[in-house]
C-alpha positions as CSV (number, residue, x, y, z in Angstrom):
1,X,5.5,70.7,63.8
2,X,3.9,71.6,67.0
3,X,1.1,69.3,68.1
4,X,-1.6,71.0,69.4
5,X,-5.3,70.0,71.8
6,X,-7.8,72.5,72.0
7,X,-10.1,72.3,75.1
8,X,-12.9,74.5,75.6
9,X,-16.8,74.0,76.4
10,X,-18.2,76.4,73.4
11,X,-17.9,74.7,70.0
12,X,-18.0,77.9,68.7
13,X,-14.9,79.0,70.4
14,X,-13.4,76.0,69.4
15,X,-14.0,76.4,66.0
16,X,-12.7,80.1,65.6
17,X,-9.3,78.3,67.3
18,X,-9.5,75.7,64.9
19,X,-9.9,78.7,61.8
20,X,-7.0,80.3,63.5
21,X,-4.0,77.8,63.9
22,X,-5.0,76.3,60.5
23,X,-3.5,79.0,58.8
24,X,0.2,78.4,61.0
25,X,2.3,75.9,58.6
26,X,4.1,74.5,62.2
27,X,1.2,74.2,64.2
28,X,-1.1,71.8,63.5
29,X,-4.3,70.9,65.7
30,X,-4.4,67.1,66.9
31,X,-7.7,67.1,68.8
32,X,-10.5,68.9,70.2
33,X,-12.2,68.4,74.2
34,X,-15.2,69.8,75.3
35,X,-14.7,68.9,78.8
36,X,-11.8,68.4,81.4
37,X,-11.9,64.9,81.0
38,X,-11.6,64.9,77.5
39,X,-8.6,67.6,77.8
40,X,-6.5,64.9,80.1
41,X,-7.4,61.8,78.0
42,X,-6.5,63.8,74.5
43,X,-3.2,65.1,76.5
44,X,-2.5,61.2,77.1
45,X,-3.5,59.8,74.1
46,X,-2.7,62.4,71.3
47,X,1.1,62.8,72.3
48,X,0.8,66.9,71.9
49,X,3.5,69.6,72.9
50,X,0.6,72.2,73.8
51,X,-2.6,71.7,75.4
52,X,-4.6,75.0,75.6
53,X,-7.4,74.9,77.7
54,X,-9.9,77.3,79.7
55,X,-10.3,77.6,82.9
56,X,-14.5,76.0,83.2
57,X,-16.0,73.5,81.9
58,X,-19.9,73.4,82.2
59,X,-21.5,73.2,85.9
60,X,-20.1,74.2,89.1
61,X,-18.8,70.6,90.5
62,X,-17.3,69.6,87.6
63,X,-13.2,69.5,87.0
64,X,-12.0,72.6,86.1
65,X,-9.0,73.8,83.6
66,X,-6.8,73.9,86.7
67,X,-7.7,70.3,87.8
68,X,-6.6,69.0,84.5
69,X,-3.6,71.1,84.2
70,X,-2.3,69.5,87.0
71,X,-3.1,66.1,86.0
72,X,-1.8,66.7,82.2
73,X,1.2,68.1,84.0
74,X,1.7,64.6,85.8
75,X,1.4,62.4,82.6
76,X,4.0,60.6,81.3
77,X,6.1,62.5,78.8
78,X,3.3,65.7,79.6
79,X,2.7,68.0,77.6
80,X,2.9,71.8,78.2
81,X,-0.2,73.5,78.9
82,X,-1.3,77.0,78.0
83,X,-4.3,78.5,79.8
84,X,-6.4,80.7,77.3
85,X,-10.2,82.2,79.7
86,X,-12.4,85.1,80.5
87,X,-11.4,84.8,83.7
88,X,-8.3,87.0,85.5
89,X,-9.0,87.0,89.6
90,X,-5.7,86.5,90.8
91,X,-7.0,83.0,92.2
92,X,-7.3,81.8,89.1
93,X,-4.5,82.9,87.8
94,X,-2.4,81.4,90.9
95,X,-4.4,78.4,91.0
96,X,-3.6,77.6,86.9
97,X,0.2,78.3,87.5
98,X,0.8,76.3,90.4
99,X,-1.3,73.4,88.5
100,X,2.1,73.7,86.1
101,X,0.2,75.9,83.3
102,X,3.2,77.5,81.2
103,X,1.0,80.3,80.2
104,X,-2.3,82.3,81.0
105,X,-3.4,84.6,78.2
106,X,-7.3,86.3,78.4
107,X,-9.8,85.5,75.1
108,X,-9.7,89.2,74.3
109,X,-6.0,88.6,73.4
110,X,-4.7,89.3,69.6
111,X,-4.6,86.6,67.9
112,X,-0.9,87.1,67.2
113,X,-0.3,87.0,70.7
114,X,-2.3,83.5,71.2
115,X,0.0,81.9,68.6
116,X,3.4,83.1,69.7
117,X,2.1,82.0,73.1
118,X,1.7,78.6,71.7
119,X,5.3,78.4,69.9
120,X,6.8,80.1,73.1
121,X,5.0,77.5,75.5
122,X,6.1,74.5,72.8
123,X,10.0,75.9,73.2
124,X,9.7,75.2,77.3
125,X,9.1,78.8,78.1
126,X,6.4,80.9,79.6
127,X,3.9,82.5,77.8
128,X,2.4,85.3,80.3
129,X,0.0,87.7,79.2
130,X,1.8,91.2,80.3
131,X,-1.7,92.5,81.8
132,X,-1.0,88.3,84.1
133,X,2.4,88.6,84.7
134,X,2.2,92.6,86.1
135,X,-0.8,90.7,88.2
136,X,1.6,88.0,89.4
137,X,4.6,90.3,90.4
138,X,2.1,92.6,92.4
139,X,1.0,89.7,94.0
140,X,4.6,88.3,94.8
141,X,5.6,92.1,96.4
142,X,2.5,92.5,98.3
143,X,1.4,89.0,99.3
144,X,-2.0,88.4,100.3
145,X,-3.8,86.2,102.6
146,X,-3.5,83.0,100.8
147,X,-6.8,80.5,101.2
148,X,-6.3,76.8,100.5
149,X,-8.4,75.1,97.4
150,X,-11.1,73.7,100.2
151,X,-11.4,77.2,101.6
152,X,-11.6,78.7,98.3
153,X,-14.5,76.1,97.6
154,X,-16.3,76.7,100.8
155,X,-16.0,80.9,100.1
156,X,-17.5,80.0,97.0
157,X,-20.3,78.8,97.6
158,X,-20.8,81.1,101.0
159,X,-20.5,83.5,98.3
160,X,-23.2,81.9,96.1
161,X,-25.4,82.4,99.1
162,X,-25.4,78.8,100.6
163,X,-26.2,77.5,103.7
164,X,-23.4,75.6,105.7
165,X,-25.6,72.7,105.8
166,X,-26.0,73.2,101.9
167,X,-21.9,73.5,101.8
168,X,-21.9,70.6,104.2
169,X,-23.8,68.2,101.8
170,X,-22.0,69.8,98.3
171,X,-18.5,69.5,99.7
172,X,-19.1,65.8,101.2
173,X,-18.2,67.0,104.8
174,X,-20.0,67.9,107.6
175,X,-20.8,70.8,109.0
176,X,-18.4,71.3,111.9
177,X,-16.0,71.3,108.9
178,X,-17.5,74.0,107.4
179,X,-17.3,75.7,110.3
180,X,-13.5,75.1,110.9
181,X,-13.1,76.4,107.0
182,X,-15.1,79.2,107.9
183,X,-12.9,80.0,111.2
184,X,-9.4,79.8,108.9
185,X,-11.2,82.0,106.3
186,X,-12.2,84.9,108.9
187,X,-8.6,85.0,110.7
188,X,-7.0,84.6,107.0
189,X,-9.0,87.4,105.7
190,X,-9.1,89.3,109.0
191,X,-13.0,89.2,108.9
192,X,-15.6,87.9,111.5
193,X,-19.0,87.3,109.1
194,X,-19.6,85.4,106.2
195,X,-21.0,88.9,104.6
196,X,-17.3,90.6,105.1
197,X,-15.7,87.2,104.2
198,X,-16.8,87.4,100.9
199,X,-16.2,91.4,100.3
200,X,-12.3,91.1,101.6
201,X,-11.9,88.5,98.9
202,X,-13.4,89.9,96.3
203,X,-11.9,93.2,96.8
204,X,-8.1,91.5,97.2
205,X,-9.1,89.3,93.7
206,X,-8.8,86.3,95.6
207,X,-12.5,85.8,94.4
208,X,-14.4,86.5,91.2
């Protein structure tokens, strides 16, 4: 039997999930999380095979999928974890594998799909979406500039139309910092405004 924790913000998502693997004799659902934390503490506590988790969790500032990936990923006896989201930049989908997720499906998967994903991730092995991994191998023959999590926190909000001083006090650093992010973002992206910053990523998928 595979032992299964579902972690998404929308109950109604959950709950379709929930419909879903109820009707798979070998999977059977151990417990649900509404929020990163919950998703890390169930992962500890429930003993699962699979976690499957999105990728955001309520407001900006708050853990993400990936943050708890990586810290399921460093429990004890950790489970696998299986990344199911709307979201398909190729950040995302980088930053979720190199947290340790096994797979990365999209919500507009079949559902036939989701559940082999769930055996295959159970069995060790990765569960790719083929639309993911065809992103993942374009990415690894045509690498592109490659920003660190910091960076890609102070190009998100830049891109949300902050300040630096606003970065400055959301970020808990000051605002030379930002400035030094800023500096390793325009020579990464080969840009020289926050404007073009912002553009290059987007058009390269390193930002939504």
């Amino acid at each position: 039997m595979i032992r299964l924790v579902i972690a998404d913000d929308h109950p109604i998502v959950r709950a379709g999930l929930l419909a879903l693997f109820a009707l798979e004799p070998d999977i059977e659902v151990v417990a649900e999380a509404s929020t990163a934390y919950d998703a890390v503490r169930a992962a500890a506590l429930e003993n699962p095979d699979v976690v499957l988790i999105d990728l955001q969790f309520g407001a900006r500032g708050t853990p993400t999928g990936a943050d708890a990936t990586r810290r399921i990923r460093a429990l004890d006896a950790a489970p696998y974890v299986l990344v199911l989201t709307n979201y398909d930049s190729d950040a995302d989908i980088l930053g979720a594998v190199e947290a340790g997720a096994s797979g990365y499906l999209l919500k507009d998967a079949p559902p036939h799909e989701l559940i082999a994903a769930v055996r295959a991730a159970a069995a060790g092995e990765s569960a790719l979406a083929p639309v993911i991994a065809s992103r993942l191998l374009t990415r690894m023959r045509a690498p592109q500039a490659s920003l660190s999590q910091r960076e890609m926190e102070v190009l998100e909000l830049v891109a949300a139309g902050r300040s630096n001083a606003e970065v400055s006090t959301l970020l808990f650093v000051s605002e030379t910092t930002v400035k030094s992010h800023l500096a390793h973002i325009f020579s990464k992206l080969d840009v020289s405004s926050r404007t073009a910053a912002v553009s290059a990523a987007r058009e390269r998928g390193i930002l939504r």
